[in-house]
KOLVEX-424378 format. One record per residue (C-alpha): x, y, z. Coordinates in nm, 3 decimals. Example, Ala and Ser with C-alpha at 12.3 -4.5 7.8 and 13.67 -1.06 7.14 Angstrom:
// KOLVEX-424378
+---------+---------+---------+
:      xx :      yy :      zz :
+---------+---------+---------+
:   1.230 :  -0.450 :   0.780 :
:   1.367 :  -0.106 :   0.714 :
+---------+---------+---------+
//
This chain:
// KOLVEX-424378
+---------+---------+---------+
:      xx :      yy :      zz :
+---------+---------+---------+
:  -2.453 :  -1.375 :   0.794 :
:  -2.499 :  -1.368 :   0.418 :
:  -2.278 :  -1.572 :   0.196 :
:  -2.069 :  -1.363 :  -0.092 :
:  -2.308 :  -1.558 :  -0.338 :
:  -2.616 :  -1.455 :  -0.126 :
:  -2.479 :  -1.122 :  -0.129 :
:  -2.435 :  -1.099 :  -0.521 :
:  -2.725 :  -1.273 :  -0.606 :
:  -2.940 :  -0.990 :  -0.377 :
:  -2.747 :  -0.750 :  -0.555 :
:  -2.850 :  -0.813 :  -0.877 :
:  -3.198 :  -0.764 :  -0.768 :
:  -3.166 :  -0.455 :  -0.613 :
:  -2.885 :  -0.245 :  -0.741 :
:  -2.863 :  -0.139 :  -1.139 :
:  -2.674 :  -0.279 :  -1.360 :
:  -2.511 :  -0.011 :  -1.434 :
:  -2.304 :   0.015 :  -1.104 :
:  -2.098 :  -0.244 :  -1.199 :
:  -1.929 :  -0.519 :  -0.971 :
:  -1.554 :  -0.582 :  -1.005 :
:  -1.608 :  -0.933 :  -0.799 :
:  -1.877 :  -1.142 :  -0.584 :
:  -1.674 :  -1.034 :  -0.256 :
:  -1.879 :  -0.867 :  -0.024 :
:  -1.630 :  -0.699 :   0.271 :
:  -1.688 :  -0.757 :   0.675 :
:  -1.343 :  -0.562 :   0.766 :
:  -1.032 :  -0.418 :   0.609 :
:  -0.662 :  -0.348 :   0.776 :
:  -0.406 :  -0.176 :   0.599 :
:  -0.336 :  -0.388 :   0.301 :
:  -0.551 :  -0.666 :   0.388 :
:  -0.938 :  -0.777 :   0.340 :
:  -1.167 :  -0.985 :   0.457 :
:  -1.498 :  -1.097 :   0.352 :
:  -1.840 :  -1.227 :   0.504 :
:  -1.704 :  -1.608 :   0.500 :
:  -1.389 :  -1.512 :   0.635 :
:  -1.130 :  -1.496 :   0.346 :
:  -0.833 :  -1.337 :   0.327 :
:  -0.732 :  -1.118 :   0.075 :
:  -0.389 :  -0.857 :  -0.029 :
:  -0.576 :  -0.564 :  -0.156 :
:  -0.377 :  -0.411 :  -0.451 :
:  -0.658 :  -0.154 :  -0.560 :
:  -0.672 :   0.041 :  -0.277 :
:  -1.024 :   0.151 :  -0.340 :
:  -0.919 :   0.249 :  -0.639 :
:  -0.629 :   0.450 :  -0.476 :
:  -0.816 :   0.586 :  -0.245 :
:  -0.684 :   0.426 :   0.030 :
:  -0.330 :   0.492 :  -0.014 :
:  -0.327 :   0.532 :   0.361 :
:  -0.398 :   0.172 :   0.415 :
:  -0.750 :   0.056 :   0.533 :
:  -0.888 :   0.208 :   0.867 :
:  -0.537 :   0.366 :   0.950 :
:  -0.556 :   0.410 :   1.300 :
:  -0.505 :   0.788 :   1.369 :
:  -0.763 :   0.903 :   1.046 :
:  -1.011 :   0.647 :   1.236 :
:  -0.944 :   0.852 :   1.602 :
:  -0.986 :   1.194 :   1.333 :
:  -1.298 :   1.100 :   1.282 :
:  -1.444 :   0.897 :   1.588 :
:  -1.367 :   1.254 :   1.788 :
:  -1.501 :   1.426 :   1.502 :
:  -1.790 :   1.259 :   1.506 :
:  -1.837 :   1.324 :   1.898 :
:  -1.864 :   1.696 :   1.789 :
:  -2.094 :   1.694 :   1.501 :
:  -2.101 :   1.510 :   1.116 :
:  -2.258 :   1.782 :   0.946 :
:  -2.384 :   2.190 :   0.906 :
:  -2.282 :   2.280 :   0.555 :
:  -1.918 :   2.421 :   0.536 :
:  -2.097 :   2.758 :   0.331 :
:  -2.339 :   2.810 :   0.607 :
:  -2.171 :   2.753 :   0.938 :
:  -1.775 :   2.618 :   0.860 :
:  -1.533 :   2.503 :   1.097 :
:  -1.169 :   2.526 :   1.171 :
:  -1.063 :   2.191 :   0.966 :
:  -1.275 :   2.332 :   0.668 :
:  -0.978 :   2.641 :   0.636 :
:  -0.700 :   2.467 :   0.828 :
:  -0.698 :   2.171 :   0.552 :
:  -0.738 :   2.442 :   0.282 :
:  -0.425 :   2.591 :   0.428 :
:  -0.200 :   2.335 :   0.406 :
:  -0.361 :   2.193 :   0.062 :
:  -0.275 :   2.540 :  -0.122 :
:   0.077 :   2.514 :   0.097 :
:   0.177 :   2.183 :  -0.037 :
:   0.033 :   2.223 :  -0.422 :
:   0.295 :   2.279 :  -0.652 :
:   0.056 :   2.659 :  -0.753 :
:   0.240 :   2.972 :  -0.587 :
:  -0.046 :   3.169 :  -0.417 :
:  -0.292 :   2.919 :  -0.443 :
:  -0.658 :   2.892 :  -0.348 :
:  -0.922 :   2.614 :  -0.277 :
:  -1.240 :   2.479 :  -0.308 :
:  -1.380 :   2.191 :  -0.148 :
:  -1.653 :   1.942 :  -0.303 :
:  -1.727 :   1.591 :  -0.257 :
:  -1.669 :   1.370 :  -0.557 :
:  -1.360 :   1.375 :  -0.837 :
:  -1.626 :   1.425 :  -1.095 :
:  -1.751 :   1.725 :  -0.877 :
:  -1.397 :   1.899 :  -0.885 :
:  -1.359 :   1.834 :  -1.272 :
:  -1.673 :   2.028 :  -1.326 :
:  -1.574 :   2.285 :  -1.083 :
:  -1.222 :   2.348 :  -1.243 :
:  -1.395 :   2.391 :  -1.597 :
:  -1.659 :   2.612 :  -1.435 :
:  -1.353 :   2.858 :  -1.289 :
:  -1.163 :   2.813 :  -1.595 :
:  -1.490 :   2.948 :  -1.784 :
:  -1.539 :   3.229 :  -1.554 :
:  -1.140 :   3.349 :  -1.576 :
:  -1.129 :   3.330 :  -1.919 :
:  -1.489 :   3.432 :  -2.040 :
:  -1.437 :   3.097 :  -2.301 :
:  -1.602 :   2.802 :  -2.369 :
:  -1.376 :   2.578 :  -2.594 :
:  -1.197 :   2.263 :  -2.343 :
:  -0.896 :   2.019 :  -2.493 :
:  -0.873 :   1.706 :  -2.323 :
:  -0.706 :   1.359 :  -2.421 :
:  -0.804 :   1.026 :  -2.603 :
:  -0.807 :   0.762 :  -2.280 :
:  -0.862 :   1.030 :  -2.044 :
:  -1.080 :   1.012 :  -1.761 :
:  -1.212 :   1.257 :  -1.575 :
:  -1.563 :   1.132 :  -1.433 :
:  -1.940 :   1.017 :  -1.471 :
:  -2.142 :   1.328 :  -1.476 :
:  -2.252 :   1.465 :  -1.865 :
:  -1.998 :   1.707 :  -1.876 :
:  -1.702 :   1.518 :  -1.726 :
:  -1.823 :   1.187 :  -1.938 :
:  -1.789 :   1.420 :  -2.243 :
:  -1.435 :   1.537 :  -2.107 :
:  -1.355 :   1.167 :  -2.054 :
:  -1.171 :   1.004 :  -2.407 :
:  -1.304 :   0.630 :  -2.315 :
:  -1.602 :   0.530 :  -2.470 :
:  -1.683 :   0.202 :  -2.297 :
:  -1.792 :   0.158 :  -2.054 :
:  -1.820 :   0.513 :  -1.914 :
:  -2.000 :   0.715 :  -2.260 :
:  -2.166 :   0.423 :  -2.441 :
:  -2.530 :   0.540 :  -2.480 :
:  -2.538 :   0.827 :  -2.243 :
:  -2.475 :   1.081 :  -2.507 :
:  -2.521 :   1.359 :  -2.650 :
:  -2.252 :   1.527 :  -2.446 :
:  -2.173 :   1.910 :  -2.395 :
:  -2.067 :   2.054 :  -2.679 :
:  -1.700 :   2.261 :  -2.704 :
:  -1.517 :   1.960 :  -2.579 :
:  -1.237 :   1.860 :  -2.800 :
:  -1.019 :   1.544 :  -2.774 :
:  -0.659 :   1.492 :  -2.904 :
:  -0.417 :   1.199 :  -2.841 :
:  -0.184 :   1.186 :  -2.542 :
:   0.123 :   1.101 :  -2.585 :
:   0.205 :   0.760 :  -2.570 :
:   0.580 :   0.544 :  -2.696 :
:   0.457 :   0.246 :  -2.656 :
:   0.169 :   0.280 :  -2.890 :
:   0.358 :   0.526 :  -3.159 :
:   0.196 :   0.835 :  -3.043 :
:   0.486 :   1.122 :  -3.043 :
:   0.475 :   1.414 :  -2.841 :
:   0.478 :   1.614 :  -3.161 :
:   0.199 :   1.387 :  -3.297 :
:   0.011 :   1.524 :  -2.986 :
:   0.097 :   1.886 :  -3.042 :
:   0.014 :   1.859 :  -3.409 :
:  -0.306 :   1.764 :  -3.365 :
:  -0.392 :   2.056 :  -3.081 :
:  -0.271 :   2.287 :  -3.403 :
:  -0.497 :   2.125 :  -3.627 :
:  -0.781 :   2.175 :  -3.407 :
:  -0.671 :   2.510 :  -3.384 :
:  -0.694 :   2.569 :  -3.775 :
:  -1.008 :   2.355 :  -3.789 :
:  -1.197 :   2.340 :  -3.514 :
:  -1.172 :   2.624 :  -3.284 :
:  -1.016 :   2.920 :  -3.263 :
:  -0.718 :   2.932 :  -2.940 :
:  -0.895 :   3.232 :  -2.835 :
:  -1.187 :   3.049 :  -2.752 :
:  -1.041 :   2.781 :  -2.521 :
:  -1.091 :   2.853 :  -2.188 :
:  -0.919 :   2.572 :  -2.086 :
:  -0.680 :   2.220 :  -2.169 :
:  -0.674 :   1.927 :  -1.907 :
:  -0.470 :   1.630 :  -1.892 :
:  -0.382 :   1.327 :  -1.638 :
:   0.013 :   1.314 :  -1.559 :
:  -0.059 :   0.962 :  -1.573 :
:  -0.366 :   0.863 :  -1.743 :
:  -0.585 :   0.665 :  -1.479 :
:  -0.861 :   0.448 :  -1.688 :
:  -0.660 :   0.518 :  -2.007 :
:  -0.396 :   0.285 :  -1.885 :
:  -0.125 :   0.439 :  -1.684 :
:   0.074 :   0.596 :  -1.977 :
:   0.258 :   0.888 :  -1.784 :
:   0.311 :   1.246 :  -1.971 :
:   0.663 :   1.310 :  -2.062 :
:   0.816 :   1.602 :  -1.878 :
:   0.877 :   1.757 :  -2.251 :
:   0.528 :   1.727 :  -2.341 :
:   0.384 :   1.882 :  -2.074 :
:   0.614 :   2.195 :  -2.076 :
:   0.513 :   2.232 :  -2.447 :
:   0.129 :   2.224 :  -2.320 :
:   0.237 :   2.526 :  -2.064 :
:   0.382 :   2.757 :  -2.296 :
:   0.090 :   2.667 :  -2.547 :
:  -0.115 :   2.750 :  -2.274 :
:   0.091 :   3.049 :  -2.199 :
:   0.058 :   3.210 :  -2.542 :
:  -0.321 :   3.182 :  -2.605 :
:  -0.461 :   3.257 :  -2.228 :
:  -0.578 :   2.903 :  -2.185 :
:  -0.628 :   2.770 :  -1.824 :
:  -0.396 :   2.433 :  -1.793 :
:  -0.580 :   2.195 :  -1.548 :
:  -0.405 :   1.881 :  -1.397 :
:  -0.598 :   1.594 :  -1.283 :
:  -0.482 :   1.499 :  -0.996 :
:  -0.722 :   1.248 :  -0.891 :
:  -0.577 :   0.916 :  -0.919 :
:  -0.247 :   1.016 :  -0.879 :
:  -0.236 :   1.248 :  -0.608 :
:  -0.108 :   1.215 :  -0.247 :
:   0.198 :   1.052 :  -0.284 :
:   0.087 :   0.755 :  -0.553 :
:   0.374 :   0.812 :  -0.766 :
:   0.667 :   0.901 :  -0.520 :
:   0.566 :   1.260 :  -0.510 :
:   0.264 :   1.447 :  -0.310 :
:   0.160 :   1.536 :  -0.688 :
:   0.291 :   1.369 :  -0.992 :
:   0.264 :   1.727 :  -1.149 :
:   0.631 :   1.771 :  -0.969 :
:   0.776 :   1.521 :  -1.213 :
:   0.703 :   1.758 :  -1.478 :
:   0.848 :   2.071 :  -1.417 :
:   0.532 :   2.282 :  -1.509 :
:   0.318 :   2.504 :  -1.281 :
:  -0.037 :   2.395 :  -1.342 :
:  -0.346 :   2.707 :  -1.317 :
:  -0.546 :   2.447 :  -1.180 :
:  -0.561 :   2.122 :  -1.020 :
:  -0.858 :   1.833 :  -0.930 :
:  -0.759 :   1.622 :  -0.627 :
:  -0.988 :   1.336 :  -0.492 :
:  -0.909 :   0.977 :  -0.400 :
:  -0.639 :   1.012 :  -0.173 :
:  -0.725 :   1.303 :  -0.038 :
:  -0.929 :   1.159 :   0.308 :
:  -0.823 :   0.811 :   0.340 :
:  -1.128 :   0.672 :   0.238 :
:  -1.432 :   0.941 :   0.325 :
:  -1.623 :   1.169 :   0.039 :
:  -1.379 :   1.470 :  -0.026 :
:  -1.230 :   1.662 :  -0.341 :
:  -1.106 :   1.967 :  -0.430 :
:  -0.982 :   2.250 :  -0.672 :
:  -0.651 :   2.399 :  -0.602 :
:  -0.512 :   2.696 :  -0.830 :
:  -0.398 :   3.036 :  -0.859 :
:  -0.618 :   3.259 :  -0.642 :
:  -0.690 :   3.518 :  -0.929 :
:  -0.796 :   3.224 :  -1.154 :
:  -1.000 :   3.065 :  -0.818 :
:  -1.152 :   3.398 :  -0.784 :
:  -1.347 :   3.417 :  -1.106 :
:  -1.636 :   3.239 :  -0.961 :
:  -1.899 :   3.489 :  -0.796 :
:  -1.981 :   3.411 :  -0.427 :
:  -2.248 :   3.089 :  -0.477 :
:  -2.137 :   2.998 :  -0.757 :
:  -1.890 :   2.682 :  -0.623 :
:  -1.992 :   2.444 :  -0.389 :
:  -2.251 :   2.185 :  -0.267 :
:  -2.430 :   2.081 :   0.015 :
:  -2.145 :   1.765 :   0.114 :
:  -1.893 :   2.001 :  -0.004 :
:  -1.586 :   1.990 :   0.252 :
:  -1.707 :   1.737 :   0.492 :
:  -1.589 :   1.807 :   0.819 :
:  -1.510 :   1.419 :   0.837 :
:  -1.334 :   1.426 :   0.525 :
:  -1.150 :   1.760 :   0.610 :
:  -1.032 :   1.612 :   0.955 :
:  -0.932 :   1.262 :   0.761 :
:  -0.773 :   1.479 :   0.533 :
:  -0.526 :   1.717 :   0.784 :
:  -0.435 :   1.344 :   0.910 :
:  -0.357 :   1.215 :   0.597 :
:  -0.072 :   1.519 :   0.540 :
:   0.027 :   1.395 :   0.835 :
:   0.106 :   1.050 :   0.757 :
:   0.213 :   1.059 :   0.414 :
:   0.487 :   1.294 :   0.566 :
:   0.603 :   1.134 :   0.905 :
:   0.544 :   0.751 :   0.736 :
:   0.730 :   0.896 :   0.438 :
:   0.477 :   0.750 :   0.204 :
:   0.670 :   0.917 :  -0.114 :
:   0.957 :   0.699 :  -0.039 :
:   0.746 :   0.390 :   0.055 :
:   0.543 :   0.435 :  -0.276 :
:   0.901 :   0.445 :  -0.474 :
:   1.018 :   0.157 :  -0.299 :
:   0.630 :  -0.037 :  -0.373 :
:   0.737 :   0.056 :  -0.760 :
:   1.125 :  -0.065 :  -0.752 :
:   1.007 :  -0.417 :  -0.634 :
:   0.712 :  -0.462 :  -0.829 :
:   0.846 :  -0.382 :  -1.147 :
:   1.162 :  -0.599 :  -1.093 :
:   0.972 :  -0.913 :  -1.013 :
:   0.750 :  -0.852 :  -1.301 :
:   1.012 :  -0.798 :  -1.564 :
:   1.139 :  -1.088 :  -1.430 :
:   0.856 :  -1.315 :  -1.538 :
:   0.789 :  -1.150 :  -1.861 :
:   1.094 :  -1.425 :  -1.974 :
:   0.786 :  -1.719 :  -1.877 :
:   0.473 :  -1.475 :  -1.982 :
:   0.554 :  -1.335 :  -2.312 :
:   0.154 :  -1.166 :  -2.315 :
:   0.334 :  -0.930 :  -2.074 :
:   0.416 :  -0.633 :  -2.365 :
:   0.452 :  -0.409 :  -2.164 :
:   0.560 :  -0.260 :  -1.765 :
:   0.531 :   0.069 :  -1.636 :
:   0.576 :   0.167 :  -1.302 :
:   0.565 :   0.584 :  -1.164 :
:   0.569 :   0.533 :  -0.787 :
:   0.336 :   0.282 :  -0.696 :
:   0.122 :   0.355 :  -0.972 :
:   0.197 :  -0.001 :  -1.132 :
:   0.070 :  -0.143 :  -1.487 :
:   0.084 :  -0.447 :  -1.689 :
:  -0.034 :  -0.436 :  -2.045 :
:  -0.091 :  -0.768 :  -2.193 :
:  -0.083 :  -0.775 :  -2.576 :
:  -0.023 :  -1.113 :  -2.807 :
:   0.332 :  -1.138 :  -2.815 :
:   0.314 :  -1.238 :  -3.234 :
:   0.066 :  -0.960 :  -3.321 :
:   0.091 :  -0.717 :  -3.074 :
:  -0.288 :  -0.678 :  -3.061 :
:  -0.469 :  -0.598 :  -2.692 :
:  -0.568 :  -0.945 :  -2.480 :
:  -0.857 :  -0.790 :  -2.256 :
:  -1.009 :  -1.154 :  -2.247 :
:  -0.703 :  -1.287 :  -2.067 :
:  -0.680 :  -0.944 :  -1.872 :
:  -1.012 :  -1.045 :  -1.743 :
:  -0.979 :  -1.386 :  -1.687 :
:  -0.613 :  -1.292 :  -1.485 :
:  -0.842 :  -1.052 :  -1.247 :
:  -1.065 :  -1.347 :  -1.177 :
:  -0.813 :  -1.604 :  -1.093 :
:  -0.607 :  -1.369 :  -0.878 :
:  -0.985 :  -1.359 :  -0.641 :
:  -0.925 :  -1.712 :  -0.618 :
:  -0.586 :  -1.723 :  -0.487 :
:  -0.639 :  -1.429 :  -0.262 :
:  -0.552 :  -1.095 :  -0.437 :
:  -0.720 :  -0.807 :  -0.605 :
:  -0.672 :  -0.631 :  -0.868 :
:  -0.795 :  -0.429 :  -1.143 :
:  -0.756 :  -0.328 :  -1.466 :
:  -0.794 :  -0.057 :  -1.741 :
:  -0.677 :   0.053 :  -2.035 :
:  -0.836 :   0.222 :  -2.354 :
:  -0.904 :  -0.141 :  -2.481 :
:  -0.956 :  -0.329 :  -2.098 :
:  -0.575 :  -0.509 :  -2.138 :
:  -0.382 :  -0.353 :  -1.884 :
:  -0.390 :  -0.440 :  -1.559 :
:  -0.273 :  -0.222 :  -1.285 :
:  -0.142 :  -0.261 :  -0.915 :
:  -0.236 :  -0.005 :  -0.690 :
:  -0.124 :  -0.138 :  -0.312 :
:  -0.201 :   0.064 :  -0.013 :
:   0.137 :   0.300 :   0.040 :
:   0.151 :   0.144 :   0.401 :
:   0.178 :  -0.191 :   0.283 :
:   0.441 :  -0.396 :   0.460 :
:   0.693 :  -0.542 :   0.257 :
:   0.597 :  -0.897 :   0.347 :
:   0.260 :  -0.841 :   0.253 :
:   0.394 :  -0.685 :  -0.110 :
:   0.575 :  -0.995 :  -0.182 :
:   0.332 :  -1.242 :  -0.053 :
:   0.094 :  -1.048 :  -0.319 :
:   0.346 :  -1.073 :  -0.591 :
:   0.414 :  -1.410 :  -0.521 :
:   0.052 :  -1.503 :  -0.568 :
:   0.012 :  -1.273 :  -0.922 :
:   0.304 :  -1.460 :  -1.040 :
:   0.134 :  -1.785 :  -1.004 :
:  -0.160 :  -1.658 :  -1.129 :
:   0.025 :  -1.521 :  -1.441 :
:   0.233 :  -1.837 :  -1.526 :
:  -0.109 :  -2.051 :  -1.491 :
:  -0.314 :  -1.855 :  -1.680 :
:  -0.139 :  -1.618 :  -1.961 :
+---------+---------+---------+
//
């Protein structure tokens, strides 16, 4: 077998630059929290796949889902010959969404169900204006890179972007940003920039994801709803990152007290196999024509019966309380060491949806040299991690939900070292 090094170096012949690699670690097998890679190293996975698998790697009752599913068929196209899982997961989605009377639509991608959400929103309110947020992120595609408030490295030279997209700030204490700040500047677009009667829609994260994991006060987003309320504008929720029990809730919408008209799940949806999907209010969901939502991949049926056994799980494994528990021990060991790593500004912890923002403790200005050089010494000593951030100096922890508490500490244990060595 290949070496990691043999791996990379292949890599960089064959795959474009573009699709970027985190690390030269090339996988052989994953279990729960754990990897491995082609030489045999072990390593505590806190990314999850980018929470994705907040099931834990290869669970072993999604992995029996699929194996039987796979016995049956893989594949027919869910709009020309569908199957039971296709409505049954679509039942209990629009069931367990925080949307009364709900309806769904399954796709593939997150980027996929961003589109679709602004494509219903359009067709409900016969609009074209969209709001979203500076350090948002809401995909790859055109329009979801022009949706996305992140310039590197997801817009840098990929523009021009669809027009009608309008960014504002998102709240955000530790960086001065008020929620009146935010709200002010929605009005000033509206005075501006475009009229409210032309926005079909305004979509934020409840936690930003790539922006940094600031989350949205409960006060801000109720001010959004009634904004939205007034003017007939759709209010979409991206649920992508921190759906499916992340934050100590199925949706970290629930944290808000708001009723969203839409919302974008991915990630966590399937465990680890290509599903998303748009939940909202079924007279909203039903301004698309027949056609007009969809996609060849759309609503897999091994994603839809990886989903159905994901409900499962995250509700007889209690993952909401596991992912609050993840979060209480995390961010007590690491505002213990921000005493011996002053570059530590800042902690924030919603569930296990974990984040360290490293900023020079004289100046306050961003580190993202030292967040980068942290990420590379924690692959040495066995752990991975990523970051994010607006400016690349946050770093954030996003274990499996399954992860034993042995294998949490033993993780901590090694960022600590890895913190107190290199910040």
């Amino acid at each position: 077998m290949k070496s990691n090094q043999e791996l990379h170096n292949q890599r960089q012949q064959v795959i474009a630059q573009g699709m970027g690699a985190a690390y030269p670690l090339y996988v052989e097998k994953a279990l729960n929290a754990k990897v491995w890679d082609v030489e045999g190293n072990e390593y505590i996975d806190f990314a999850a796949g980018i929470a994705v698998n907040n099931t834990g790697h290869s669970h072993p009752r999604i992995v029996e889902a699929v194996k039987q599913q796979l016995d049956k068929f893989s594949h027919t196209c869910a709009m020309v010959t569908p199957y039971a899982s296709f409505v049954e997961l679509a039942d209990k989605l629009t069931t367990v969404a925080p949307i009364q009377d709900a309806k769904a639509v399954f796709l593939t991608t997150g980027a996929e169900a961003v589109e679709n959400a602004i494509k219903i929103a359009r067709a409900h309110t016969k609009r074209s204006g969209v709001i979203a947020f500076k350090g948002g992120f809401h995909g790859r595609t055109n329009l979801t890179m022009g949706l996305t408030g992140k310039v590197a490295p997801y817009k840098a030279g990929f523009g021009p972007f669809p027009n009608e997209i309008y960014h504002v700030p998102y709240p955000n204490a530790y960086h001065g940003i008020s929620i009146d700040d935010s709200l002010q500047a929605i009005d000033d677009l509206f005075s501006c920039d475009i009229e409210p009667s032309r926005v079909a829609a305004i979509i934020f994260e409840p936690v930003q994801g790539e922006g940094g994991f600031y989350q949205a006060p409960p006060a801000f987003a109720q001010r959004i709803r009634a904004l939205c309320d007034q003017h007939g504008i759709v209010l979409i929720a991206d649920e992508i990152q921190t759906g499916f029990a992340r934050t100590g809730k199925l949706f970290a919408t629930e944290y808000l007290g708001i009723e969203p008209d839409l919302m974008t799940m991915a990630k966590g949806i399937a465990g680890g196999f290509p599903l998303s999907a748009v939940v909202g209010k079924a007279a909203i969901m039903d301004a698309a024509g027949p056609g007009g939502l969809g996609g060849t991949y759309a609503g897999s049926p091994l994603g839809c019966v990886a989903g159905l056994e994901v409900l499962n799980i995250i509700e007889e494994e209690q993952l909401c309380n596991k992912a609050l528990n993840i979060g209480e021990i995390a961010k007590a060991r690491l505002e213990a060491l921000q005493q011996d790593v002053p570059a530590m500004g800042d902690i924030r912890a919603l569930g296990a949806m974990i984040a360290i923002e490293f900023t020079d403790p004289a100046t306050g200005k961003p580190l993202p040299d030292l967040t980068k050089a942290i990420i590379g010494q924690a692959q040495q000593a066995g752990l991975i991690l990523l970051s994010c951030g607006v400016k690349g100096n946050v770093i954030r922890l996003l274990p499996p939900l399954t992860i034993d508490n042995e294998t949490l500490e033993q993780g901590l244990n090694k960022l600590a070292e890895v913190l107190k060595a290199t910040a």
